[in-house]
C-alpha positions in Angstrom: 94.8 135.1 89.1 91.1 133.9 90.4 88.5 136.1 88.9 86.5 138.2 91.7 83.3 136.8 91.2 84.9 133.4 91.5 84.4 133.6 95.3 80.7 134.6 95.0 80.4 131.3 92.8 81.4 129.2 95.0 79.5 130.8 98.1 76.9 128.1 99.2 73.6 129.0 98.8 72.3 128.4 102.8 70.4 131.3 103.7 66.5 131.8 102.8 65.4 133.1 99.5 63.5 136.0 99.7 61.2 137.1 96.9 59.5 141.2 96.9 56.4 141.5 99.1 54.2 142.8 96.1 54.4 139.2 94.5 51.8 136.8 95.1 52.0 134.8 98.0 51.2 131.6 96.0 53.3 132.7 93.1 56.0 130.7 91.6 57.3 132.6 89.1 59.3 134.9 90.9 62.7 137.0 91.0 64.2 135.8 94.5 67.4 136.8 96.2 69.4 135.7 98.9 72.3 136.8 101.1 76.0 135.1 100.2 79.3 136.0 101.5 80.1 138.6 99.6 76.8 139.5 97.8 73.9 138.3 96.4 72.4 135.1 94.7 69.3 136.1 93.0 67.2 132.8 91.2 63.8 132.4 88.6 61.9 130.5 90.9 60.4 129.1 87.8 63.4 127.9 86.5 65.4 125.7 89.6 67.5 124.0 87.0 69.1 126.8 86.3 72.0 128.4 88.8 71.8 131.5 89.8 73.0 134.6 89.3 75.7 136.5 91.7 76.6 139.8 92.1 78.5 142.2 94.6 77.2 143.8 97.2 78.3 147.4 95.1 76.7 145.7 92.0 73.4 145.4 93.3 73.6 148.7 95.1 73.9 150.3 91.7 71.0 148.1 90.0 68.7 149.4 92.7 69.9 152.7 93.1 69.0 153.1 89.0 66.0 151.8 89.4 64.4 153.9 92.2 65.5 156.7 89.8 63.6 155.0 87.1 66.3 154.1 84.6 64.7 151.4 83.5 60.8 152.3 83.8 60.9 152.1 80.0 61.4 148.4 80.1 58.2 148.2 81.1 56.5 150.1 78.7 53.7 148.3 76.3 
């Protein structure tokens, strides 16, 4: 039985990369995502060697669906 996520491995990674308006335009060390079949790719534009991430559609729903409710505000914390 092929795991679920196998699919969003093997999803080419064709589209754009988009990175959050608030980082700087010049920046390079950034959190960037991009549209796959299936979900989302999201990269450390600092670290290219590395692959990126994949999750569902639902998965990254429920990231950012926490975090607008600030579940992980204390992450950030000093």
């Amino acid at each position: 039985m092929t795991h679920p996520k196998s699919e969003l491995y093997a999803a080419p990674l064709s589209g754009e990369w988009i990175k959050s308006s608030l980082s700087s335009p010049n920046a390079d060390a950034c959190v960037r995502l991009m549209k796959i079949d299936g979900g989302v790719a999201v990269d450390d534009s600092k670290r290219p060697d590395l692959a990126p991430l994949r999750y569902t559609r639902a998965e990254l729903a429920a990231f950012l669906q926490a975090a607008k409710a600030g579940e992980f505000d204390h992450l950030l914390e000093g």
